[in-house]
N, C-alpha and C positions, 0 to 999 in steps of 0.2 A: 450326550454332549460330545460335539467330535473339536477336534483340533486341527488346521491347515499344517501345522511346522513343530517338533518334538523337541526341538534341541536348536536353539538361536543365539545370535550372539545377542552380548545385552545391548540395547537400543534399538533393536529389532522390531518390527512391528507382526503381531500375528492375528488370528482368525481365530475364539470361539464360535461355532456354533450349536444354538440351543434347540431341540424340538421338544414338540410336546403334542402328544395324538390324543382325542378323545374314543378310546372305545370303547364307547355309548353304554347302554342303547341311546339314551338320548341327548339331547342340546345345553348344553353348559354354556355358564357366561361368568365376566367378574374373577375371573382367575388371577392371579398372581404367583409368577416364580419369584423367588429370590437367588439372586449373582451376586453379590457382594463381593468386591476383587479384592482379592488377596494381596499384602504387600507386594510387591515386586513384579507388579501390575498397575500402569498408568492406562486409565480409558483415553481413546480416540476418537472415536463415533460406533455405530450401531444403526441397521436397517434391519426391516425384517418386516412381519407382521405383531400389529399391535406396539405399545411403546415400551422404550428401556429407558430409566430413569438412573443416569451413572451415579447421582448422588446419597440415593438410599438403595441403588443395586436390585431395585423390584423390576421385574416385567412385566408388564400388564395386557390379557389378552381379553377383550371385551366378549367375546362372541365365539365358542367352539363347536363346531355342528357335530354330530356322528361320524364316526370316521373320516375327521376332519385333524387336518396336523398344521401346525401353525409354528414358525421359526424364525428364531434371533441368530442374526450375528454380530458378536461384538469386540469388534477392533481395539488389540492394546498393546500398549509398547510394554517391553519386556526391560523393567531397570534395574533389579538384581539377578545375580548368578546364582548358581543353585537352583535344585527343583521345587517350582511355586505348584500346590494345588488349589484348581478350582473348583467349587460345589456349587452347583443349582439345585437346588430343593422347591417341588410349590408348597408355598403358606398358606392360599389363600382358594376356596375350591366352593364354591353354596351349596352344591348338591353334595350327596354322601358320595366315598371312593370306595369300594369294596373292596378294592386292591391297591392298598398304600406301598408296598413295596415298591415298584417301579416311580417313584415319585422325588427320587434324587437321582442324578448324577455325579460324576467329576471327570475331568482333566486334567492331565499337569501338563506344564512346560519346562524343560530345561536352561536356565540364562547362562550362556559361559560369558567369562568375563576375559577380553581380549587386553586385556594392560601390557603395553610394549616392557619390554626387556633389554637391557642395554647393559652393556659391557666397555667399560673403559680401560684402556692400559698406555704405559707411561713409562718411558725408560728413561735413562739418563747413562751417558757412558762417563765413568771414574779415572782419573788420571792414571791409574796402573791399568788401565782398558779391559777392566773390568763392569759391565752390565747390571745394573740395578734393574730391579720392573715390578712394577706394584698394579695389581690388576683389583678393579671393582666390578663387579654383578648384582642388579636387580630382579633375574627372575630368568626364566626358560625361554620366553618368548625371542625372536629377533624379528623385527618387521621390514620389509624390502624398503631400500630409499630411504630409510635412517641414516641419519649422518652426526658423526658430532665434530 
């Protein structure tokens, strides 16, 4: 499973994509991955070979020849911060796998979360001309073109 983008801000849109090789000897059919998106993961769409079903998160690959590789990609907005991971596992195989190890993957992605930061202050001058100032802060951030 690779990933287009590591580290997004959140609302972001990015790229899983999934492969899956058969090697063989022979022709498999009837497969099924499961992706199942993790919280802080909204689906978008998906092309590829074979279909992706965002609602139960399976991918369905009808037909894999011998050293045939067949690939998903699927598009997701990124709505929390912090690092989300994703696993693709296949479930679903008719023939036997001798070698079940290489049969999961994951991903992650990193969401940062860009919440503006703003800083208020406020003076007032005192009939002995002395200076009051009371200053507020929400956060580290400042964003260009903020005004208050």
């Amino acid at each position: 499973m690779g990933l287009n983008n590591g580290s997004v801000d959140v609302g972001t849109e990015v790229i899983f994509t999934l492969g899956i090789e058969n090697q063989g000897p022979s022709t498999t059919s009837s497969i099924v991955v499961s992706d199942v998106l993790p919280a802080g993961l909204m689906f978008v769409s998906s092309t590829g070979d074979g279909v992706y079903n965002d609602s139960t998160g399976e991918w369905s690959i009808p037909l894999l020849l011998n050293a045939q590789t067949a690939v998903m990609e699927i598009v997701v907005e990124v709505t929390n911060s912090g690092v989300i991971l994703n696993t693709a596992t296949v479930t679903a195989n008719p023939h036997p796998d001798f070698d079940t190890s290489d049969n999961e993957a994951s991903a992650s992605v990193t969401g940062i979360s860009l919440l503006p930061s703003l800083s208020v202050q406020k003076s007032v001058m005192l009939g002995d001309s002395s200076e009051e100032t009371s200053e507020n802060t929400n956060g580290p951030q400042v964003f260009p073109g903020t005004q208050i």
